[in-house]
PyMOL CGO cylinders between C-alpha atoms (Angstrom):
from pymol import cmd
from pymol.cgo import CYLINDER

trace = [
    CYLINDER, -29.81, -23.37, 51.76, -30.20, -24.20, 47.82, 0.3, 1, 1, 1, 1, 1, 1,
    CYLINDER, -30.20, -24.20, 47.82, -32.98, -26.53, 47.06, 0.3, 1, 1, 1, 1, 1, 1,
    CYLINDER, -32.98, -26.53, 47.06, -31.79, -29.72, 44.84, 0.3, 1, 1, 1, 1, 1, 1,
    CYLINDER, -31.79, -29.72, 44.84, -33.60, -28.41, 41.74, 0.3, 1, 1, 1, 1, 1, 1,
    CYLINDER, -33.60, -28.41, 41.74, -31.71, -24.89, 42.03, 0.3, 1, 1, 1, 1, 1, 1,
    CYLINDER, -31.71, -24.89, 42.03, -28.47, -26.80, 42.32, 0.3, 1, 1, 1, 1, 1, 1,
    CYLINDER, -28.47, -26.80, 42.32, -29.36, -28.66, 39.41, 0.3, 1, 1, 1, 1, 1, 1,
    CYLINDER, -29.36, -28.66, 39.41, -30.56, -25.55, 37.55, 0.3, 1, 1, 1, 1, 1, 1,
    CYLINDER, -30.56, -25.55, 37.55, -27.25, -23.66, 38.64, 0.3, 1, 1, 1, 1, 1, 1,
    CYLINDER, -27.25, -23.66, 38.64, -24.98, -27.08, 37.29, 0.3, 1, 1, 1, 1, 1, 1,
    CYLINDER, -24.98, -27.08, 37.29, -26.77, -27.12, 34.08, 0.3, 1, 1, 1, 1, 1, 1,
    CYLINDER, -26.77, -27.12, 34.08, -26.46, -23.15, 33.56, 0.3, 1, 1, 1, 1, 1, 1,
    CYLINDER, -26.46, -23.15, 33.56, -22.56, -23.50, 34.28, 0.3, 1, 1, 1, 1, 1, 1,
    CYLINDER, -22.56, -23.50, 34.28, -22.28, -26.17, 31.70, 0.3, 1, 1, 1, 1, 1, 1,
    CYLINDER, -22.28, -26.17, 31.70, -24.05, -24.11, 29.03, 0.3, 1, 1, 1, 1, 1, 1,
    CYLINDER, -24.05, -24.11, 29.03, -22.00, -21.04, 29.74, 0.3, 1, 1, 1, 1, 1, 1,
    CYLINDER, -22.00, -21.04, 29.74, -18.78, -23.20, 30.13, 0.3, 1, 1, 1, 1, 1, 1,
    CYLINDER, -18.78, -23.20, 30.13, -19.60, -25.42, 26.75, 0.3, 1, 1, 1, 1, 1, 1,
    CYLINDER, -19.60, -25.42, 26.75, -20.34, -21.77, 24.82, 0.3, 1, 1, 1, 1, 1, 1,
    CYLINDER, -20.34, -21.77, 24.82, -17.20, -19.96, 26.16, 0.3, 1, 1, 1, 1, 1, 1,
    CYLINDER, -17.20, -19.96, 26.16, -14.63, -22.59, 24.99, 0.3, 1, 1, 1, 1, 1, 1,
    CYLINDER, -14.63, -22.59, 24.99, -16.23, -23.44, 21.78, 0.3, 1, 1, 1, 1, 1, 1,
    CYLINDER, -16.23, -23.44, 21.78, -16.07, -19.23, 20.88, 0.3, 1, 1, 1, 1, 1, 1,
    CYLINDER, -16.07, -19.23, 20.88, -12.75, -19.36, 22.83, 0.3, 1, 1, 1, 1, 1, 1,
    CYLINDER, -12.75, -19.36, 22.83, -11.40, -22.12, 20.38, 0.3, 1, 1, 1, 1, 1, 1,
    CYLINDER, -11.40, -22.12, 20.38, -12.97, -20.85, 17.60, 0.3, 1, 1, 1, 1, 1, 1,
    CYLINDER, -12.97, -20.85, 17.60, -11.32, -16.99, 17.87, 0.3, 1, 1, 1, 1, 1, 1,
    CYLINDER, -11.32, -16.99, 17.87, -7.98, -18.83, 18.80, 0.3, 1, 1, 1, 1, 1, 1,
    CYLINDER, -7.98, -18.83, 18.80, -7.93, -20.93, 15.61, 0.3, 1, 1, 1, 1, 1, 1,
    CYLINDER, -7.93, -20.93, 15.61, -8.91, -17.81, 13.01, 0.3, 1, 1, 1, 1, 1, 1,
    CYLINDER, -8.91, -17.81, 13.01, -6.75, -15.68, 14.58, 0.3, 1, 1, 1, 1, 1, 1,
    CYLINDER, -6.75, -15.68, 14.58, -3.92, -17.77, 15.64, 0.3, 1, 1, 1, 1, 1, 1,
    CYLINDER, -3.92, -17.77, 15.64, -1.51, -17.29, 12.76, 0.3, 1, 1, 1, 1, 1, 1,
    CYLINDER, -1.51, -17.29, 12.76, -1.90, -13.80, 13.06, 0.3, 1, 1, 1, 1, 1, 1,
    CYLINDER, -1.90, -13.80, 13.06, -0.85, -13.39, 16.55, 0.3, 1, 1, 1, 1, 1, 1,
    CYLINDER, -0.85, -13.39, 16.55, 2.24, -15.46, 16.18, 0.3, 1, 1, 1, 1, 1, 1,
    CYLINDER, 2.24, -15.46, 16.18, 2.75, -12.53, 13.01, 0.3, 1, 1, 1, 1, 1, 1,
    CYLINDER, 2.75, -12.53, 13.01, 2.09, -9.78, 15.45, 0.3, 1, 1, 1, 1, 1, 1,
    CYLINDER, 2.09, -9.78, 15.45, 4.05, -11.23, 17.97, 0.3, 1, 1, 1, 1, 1, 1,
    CYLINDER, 4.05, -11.23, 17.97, 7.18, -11.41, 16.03, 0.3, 1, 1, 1, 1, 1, 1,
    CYLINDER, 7.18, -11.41, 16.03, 6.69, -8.40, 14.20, 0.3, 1, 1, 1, 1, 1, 1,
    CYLINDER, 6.69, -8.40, 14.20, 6.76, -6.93, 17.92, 0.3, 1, 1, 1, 1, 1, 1,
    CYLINDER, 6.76, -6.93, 17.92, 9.96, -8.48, 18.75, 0.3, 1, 1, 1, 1, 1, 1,
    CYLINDER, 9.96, -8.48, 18.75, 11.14, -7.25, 15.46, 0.3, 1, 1, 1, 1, 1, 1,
    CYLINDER, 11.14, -7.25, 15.46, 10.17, -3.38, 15.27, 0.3, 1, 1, 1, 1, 1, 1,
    CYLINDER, 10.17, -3.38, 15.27, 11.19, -3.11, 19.18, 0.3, 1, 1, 1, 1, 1, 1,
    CYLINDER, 11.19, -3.11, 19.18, 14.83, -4.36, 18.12, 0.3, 1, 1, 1, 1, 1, 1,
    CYLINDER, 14.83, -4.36, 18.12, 14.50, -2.71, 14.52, 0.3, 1, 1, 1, 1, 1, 1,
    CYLINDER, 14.50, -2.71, 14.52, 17.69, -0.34, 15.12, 0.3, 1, 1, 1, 1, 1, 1,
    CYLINDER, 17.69, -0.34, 15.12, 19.83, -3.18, 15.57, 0.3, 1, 1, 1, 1, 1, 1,
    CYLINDER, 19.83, -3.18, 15.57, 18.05, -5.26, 12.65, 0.3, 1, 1, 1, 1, 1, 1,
    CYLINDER, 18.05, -5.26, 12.65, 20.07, -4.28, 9.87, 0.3, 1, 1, 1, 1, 1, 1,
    CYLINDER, 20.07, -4.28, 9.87, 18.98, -3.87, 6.25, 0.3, 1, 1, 1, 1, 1, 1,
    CYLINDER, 18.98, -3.87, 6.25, 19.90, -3.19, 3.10, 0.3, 1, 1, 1, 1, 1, 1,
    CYLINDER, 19.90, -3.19, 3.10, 17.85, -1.09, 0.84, 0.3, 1, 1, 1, 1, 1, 1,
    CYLINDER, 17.85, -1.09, 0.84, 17.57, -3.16, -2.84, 0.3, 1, 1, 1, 1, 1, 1,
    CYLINDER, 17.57, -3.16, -2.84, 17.09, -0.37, -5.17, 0.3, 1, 1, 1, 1, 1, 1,
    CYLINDER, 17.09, -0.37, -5.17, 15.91, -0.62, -8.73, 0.3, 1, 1, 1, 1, 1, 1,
    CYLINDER, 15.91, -0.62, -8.73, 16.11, 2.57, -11.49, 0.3, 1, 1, 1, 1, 1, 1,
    CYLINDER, 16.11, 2.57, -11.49, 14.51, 1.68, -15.01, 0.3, 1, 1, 1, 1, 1, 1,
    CYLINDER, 14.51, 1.68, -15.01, 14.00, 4.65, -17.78, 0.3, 1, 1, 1, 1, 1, 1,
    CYLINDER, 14.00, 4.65, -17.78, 12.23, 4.03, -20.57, 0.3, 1, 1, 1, 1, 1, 1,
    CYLINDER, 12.23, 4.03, -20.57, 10.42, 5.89, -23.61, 0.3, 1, 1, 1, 1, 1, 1,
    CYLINDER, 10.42, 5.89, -23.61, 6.58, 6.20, -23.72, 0.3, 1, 1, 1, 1, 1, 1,
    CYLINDER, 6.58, 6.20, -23.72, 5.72, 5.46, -27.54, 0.3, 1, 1, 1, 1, 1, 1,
    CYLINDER, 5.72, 5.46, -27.54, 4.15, 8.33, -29.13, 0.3, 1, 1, 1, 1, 1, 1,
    CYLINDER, 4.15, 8.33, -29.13, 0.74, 7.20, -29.78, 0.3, 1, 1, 1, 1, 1, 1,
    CYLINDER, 0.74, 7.20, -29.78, 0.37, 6.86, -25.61, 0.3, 1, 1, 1, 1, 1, 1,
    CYLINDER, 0.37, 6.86, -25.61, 1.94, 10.10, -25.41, 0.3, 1, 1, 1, 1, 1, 1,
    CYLINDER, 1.94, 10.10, -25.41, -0.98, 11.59, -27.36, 0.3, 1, 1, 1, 1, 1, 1,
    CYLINDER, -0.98, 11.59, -27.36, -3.65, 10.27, -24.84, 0.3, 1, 1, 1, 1, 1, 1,
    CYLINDER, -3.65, 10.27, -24.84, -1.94, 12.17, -22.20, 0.3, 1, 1, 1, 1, 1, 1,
    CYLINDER, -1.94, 12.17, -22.20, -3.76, 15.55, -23.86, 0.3, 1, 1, 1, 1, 1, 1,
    CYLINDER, -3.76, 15.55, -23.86, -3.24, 18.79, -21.51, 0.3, 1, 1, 1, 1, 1, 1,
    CYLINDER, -3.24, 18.79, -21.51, -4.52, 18.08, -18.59, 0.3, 1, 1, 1, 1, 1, 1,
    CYLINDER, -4.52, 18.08, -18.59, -4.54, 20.38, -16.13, 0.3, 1, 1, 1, 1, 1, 1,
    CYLINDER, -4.54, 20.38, -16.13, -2.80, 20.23, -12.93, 0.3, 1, 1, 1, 1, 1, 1,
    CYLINDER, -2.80, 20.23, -12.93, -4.14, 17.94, -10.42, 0.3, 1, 1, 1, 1, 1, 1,
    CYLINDER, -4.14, 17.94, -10.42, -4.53, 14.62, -9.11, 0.3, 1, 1, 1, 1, 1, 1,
    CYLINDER, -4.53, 14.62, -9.11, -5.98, 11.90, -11.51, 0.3, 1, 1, 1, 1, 1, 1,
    CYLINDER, -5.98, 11.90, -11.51, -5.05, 8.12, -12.65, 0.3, 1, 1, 1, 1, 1, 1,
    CYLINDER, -5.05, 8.12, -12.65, -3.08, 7.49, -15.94, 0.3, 1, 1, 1, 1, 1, 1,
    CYLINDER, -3.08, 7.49, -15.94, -5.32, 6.57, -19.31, 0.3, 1, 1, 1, 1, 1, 1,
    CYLINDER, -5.32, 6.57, -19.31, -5.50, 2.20, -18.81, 0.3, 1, 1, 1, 1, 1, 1,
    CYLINDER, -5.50, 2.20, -18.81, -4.29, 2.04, -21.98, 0.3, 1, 1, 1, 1, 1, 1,
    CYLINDER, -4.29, 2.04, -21.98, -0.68, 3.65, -20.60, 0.3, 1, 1, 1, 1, 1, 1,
    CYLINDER, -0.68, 3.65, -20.60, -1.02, 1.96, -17.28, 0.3, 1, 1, 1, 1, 1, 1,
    CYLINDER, -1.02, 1.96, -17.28, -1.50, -1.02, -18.95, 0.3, 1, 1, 1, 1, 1, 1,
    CYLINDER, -1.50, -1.02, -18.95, 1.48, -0.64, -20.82, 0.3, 1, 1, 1, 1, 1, 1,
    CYLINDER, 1.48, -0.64, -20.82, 3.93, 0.62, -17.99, 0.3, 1, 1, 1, 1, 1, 1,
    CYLINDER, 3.93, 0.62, -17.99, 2.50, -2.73, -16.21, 0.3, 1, 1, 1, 1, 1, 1,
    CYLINDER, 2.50, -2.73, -16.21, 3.75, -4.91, -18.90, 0.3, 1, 1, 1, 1, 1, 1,
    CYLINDER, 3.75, -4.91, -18.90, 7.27, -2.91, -19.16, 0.3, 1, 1, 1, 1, 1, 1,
    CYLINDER, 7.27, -2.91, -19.16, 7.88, -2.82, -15.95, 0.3, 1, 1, 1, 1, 1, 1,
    CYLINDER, 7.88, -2.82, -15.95, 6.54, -5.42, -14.11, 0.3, 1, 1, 1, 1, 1, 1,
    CYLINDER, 6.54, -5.42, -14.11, 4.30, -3.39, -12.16, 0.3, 1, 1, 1, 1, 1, 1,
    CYLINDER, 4.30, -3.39, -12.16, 0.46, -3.31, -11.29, 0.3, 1, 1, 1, 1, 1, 1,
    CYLINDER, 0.46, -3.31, -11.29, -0.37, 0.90, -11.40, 0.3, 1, 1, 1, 1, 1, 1,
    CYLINDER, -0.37, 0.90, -11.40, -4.57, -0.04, -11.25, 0.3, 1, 1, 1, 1, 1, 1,
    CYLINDER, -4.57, -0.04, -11.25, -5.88, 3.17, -10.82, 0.3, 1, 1, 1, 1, 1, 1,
    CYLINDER, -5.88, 3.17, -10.82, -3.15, 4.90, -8.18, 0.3, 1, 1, 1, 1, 1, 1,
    CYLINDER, -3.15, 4.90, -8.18, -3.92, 8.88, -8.79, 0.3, 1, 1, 1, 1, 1, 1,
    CYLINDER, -3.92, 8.88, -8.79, -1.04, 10.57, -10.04, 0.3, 1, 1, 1, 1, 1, 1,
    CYLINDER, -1.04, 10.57, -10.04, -0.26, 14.03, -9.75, 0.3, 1, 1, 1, 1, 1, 1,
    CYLINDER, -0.26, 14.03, -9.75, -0.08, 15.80, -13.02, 0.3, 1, 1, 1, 1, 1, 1,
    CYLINDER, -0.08, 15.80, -13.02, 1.48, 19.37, -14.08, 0.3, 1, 1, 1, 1, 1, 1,
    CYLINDER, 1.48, 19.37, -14.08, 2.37, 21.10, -17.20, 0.3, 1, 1, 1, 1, 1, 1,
    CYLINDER, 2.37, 21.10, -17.20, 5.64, 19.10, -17.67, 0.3, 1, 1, 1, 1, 1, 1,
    CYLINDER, 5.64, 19.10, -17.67, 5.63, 16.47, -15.49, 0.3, 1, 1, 1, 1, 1, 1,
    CYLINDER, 5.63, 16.47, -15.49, 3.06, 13.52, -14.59, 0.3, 1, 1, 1, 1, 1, 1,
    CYLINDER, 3.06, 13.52, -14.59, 4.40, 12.05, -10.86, 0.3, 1, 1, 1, 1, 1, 1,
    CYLINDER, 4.40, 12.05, -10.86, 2.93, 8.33, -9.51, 0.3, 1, 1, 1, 1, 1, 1,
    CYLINDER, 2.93, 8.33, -9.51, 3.78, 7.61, -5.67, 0.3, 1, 1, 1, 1, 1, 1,
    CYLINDER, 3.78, 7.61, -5.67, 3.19, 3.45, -5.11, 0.3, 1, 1, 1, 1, 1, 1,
    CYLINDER, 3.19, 3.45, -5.11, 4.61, 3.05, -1.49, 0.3, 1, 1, 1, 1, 1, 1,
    CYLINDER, 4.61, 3.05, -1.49, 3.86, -0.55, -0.65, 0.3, 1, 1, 1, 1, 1, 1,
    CYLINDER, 3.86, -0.55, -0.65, 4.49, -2.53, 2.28, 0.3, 1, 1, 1, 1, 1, 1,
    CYLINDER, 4.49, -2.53, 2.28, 8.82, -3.09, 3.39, 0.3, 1, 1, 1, 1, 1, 1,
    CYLINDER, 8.82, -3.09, 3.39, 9.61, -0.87, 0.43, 0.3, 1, 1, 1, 1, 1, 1,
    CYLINDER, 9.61, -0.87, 0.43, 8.47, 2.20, -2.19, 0.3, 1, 1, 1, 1, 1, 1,
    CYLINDER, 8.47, 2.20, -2.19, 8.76, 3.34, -5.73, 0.3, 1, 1, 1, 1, 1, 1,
    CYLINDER, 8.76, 3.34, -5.73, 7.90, 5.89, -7.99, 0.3, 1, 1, 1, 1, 1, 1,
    CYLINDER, 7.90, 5.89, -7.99, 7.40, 7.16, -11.84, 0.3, 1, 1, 1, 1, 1, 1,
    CYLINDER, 7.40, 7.16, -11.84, 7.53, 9.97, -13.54, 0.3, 1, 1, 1, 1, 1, 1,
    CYLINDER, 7.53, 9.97, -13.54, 6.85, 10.95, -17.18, 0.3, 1, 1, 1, 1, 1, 1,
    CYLINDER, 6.85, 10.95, -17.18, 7.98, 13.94, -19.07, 0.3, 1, 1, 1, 1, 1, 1,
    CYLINDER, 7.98, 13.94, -19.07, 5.18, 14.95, -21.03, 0.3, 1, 1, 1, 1, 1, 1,
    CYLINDER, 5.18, 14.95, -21.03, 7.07, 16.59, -23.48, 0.3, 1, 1, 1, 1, 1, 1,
    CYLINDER, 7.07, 16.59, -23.48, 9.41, 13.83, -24.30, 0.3, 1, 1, 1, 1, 1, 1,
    CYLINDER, 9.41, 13.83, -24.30, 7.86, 11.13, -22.67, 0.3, 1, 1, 1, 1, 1, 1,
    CYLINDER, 7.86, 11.13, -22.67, 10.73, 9.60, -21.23, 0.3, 1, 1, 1, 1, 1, 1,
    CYLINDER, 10.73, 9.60, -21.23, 10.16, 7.98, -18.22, 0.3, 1, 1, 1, 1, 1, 1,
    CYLINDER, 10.16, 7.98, -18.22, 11.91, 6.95, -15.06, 0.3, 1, 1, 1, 1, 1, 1,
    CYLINDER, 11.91, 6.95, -15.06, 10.77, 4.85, -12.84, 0.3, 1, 1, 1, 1, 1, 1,
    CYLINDER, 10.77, 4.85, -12.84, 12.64, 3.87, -9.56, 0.3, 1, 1, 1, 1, 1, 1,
    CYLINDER, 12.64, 3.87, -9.56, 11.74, 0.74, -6.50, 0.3, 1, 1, 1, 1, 1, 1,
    CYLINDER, 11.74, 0.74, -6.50, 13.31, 0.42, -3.53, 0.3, 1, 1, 1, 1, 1, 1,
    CYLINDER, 13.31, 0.42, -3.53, 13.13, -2.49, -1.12, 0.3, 1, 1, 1, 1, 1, 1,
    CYLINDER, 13.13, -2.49, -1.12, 13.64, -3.30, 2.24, 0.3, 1, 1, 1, 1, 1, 1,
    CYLINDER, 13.64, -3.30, 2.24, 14.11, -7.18, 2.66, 0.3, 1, 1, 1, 1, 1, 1,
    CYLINDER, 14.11, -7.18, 2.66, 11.46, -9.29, 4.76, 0.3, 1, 1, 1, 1, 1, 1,
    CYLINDER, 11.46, -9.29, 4.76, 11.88, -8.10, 7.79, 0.3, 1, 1, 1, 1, 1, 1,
    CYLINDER, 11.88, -8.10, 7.79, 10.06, -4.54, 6.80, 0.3, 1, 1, 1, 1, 1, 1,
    CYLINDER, 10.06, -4.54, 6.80, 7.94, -5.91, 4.72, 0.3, 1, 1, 1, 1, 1, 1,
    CYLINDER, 7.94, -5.91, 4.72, 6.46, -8.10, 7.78, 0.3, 1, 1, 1, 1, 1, 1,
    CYLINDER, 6.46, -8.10, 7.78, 7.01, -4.83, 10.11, 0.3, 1, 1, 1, 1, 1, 1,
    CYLINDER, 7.01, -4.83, 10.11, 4.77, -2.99, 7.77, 0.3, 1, 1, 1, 1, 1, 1,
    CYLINDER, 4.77, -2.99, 7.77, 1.94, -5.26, 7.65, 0.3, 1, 1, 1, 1, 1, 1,
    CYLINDER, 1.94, -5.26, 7.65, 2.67, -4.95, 11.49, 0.3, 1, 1, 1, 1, 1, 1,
    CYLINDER, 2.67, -4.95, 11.49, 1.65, -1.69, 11.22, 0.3, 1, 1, 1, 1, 1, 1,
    CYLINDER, 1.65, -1.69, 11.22, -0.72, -1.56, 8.30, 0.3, 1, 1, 1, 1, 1, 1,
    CYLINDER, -0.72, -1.56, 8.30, 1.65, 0.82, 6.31, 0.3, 1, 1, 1, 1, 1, 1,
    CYLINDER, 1.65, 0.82, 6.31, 0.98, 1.38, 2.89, 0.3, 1, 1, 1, 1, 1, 1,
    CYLINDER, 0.98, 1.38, 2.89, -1.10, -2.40, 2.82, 0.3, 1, 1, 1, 1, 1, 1,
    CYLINDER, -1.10, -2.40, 2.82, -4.16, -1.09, 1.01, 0.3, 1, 1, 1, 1, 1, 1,
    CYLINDER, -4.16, -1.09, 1.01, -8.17, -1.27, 2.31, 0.3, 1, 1, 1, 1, 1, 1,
    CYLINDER, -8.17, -1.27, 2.31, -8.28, -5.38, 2.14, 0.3, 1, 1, 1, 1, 1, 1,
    CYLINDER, -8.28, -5.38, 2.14, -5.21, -5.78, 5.00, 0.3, 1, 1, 1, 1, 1, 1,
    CYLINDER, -5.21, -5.78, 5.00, -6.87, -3.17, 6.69, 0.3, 1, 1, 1, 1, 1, 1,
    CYLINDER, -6.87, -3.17, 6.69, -10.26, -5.02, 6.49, 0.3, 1, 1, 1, 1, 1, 1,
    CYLINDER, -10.26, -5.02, 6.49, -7.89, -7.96, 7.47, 0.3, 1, 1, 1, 1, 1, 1,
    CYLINDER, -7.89, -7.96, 7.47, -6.28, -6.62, 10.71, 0.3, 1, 1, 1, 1, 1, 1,
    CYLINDER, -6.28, -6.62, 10.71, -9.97, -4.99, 11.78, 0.3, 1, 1, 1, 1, 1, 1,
    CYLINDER, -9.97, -4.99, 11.78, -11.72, -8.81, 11.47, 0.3, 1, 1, 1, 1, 1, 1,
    CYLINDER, -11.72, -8.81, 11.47, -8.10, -10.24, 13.18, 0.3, 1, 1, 1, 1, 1, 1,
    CYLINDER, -8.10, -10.24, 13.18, -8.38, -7.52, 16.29, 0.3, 1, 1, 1, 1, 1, 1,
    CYLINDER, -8.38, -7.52, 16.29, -12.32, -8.57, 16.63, 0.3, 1, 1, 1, 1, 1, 1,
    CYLINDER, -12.32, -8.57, 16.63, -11.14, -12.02, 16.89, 0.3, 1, 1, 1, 1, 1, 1,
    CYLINDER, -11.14, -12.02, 16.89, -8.33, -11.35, 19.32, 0.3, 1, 1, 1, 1, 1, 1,
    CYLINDER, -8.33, -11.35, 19.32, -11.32, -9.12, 21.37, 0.3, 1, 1, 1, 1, 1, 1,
    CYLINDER, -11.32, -9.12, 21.37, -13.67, -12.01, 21.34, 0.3, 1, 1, 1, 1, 1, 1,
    CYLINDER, -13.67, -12.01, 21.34, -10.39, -14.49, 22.15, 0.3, 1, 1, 1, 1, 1, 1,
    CYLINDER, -10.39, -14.49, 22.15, -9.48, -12.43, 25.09, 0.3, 1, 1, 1, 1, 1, 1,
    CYLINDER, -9.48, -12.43, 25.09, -13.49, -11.78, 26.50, 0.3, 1, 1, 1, 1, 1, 1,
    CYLINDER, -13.49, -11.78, 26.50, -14.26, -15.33, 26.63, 0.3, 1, 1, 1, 1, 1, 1,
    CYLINDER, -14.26, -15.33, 26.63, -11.05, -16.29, 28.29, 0.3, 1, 1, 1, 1, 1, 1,
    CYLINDER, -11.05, -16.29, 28.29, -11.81, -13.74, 30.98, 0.3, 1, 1, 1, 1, 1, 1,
    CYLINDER, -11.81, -13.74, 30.98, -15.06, -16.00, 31.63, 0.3, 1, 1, 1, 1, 1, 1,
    CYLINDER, -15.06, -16.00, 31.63, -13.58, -18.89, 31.23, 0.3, 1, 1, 1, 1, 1, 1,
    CYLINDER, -13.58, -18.89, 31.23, -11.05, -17.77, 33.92, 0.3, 1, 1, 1, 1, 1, 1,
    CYLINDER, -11.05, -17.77, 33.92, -14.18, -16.41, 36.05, 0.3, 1, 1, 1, 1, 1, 1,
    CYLINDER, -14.18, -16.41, 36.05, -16.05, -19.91, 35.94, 0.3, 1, 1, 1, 1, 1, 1,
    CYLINDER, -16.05, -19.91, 35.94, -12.54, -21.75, 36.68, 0.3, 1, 1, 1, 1, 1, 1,
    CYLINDER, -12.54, -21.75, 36.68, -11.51, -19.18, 39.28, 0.3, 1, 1, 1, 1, 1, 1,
    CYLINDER, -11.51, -19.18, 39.28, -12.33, -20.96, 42.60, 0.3, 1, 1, 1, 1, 1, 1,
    CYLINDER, -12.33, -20.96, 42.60, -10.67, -24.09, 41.37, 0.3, 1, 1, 1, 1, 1, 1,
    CYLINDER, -10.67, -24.09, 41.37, -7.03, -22.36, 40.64, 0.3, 1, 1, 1, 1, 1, 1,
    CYLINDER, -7.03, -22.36, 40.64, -6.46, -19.73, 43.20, 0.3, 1, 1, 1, 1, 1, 1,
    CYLINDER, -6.46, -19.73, 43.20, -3.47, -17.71, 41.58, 0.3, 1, 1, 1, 1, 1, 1,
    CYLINDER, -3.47, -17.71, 41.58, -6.32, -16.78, 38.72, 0.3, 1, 1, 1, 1, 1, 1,
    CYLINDER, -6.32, -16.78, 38.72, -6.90, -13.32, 39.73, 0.3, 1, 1, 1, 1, 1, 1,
    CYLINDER, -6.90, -13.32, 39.73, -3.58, -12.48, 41.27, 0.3, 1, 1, 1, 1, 1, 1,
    CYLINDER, -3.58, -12.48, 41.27, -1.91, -13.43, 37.58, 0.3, 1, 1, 1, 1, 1, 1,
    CYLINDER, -1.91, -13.43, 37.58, -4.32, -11.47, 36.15, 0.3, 1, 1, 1, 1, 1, 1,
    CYLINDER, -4.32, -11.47, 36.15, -3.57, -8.39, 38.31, 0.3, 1, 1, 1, 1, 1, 1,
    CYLINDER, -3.57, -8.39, 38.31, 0.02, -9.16, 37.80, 0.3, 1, 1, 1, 1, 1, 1,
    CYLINDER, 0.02, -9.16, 37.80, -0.73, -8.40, 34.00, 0.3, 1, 1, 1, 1, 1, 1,
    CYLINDER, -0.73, -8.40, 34.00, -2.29, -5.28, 34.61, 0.3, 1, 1, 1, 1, 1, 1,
    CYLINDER, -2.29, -5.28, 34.61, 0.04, -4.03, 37.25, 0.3, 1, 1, 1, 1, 1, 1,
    CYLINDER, 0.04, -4.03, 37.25, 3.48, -4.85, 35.37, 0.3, 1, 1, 1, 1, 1, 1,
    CYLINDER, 3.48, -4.85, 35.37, 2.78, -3.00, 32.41, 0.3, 1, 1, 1, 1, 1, 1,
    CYLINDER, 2.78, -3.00, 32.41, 0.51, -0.09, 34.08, 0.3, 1, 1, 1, 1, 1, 1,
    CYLINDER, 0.51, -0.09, 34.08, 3.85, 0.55, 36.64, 0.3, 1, 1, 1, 1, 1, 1,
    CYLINDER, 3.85, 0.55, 36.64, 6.42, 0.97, 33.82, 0.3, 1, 1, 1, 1, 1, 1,
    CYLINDER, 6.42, 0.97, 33.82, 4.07, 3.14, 32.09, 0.3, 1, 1, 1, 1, 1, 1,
    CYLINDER, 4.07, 3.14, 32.09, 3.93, 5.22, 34.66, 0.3, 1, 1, 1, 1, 1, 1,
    CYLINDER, 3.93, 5.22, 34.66, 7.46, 4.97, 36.90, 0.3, 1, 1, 1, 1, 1, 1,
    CYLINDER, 7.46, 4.97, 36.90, 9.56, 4.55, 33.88, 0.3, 1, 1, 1, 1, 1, 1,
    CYLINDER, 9.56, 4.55, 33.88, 8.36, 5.99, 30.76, 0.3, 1, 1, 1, 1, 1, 1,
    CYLINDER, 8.36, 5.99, 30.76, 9.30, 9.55, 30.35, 0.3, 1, 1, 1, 1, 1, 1,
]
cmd.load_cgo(trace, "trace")
């Protein structure tokens, strides 16, 4: 039979761990809150993206490189390697693009620059020769864009430092609502079966009706 002092010991050490768990339970909810309900609806949204409809807004620009750029494109070999900043720099301005330092692949006649980016792509090209170029965006609408963040597609390192920091979250979110459910267990008797329910629902499709 527990003494008074161990029942008083065992009170206070479920308070501690119950006053820890909800303040990291509230404080994962609230930084990654907004980026659940975007996950969420991005779900709903790729799941049902053959009946989502969209149409592709595409953009063809050709312009002429002025000589004096031309010149610092010297004869580079073939390969992969970023424009001269003074040419990015001025494609940015013409175009209303941001090139940074995207490699682009360069040959004898040609320099090509890929810039996929999130619900959409485009590319450039430059005839070294006559330096004409062509440059050519196509987008997707909203609903891509959003389904490639989803996804991480063509987002660049900081979304991708973004969605690793947003799935910790969601992991710490998650854990302590596990022990939260643990300590509050004996009080709410469906706990576990609910839980179970979770696992079992998705864990029998899976395996009866996914082929």
């Amino acid at each position: 039979m527990p003494t008074p002092t161990s029942s008083v010991q065992q009170q206070q050490s479920r308070g501690f761990w119950l006053r820890t768990l909800h303040q990291w339970h509230w404080i994962s909810s609230a930084v990654c809150l907004i980026g659940m309900l975007l996950f969420a609806a991005t779900g709903i949204t790729l799941n049902h993206a053959a009946r989502i409809e969209a149409t592709p807004q595409v953009v063809n620009r050709q312009l002429d490189l002025p000589a004096d750029l031309l010149a610092t494109l010297g004869d580079r070999a073939d390969g992969n390697a970023p424009l001269p900043r003074a040419t990015a720099r001025w494609l940015d301005a013409q175009l209303h693009i941001a090139i940074g330092r995207r490699p682009a692949e360069w040959s004898d006649g040609e320099i090509y620059l890929s810039m996929p980016s999130p619900g959409g792509d485009a590319w450039l090209s430059i005839d070294r020769d006559s330096g004409a170029v062509e440059y050519e965006a196509t987008t997707r609408g909203w609903v891509s864009y959003f389904n490639d963040l989803h996804k991480g597609r063509n987002a660049g390192p900081a979304w991708g430092w973004f969605l690793d920091v947003f799935a910790a979250a969601c992991l710490v979110f998650c854990i302590t609502g596990l022990f939260l459910l643990h300590l509050h267990a004996r009080q709410r008797r469906m706990t576990w079966p609910l839980v179970g329910l979770g696992l079992m629902i998705p864990l029998l499709i899976a395996l009866l009706l996914i082929h």
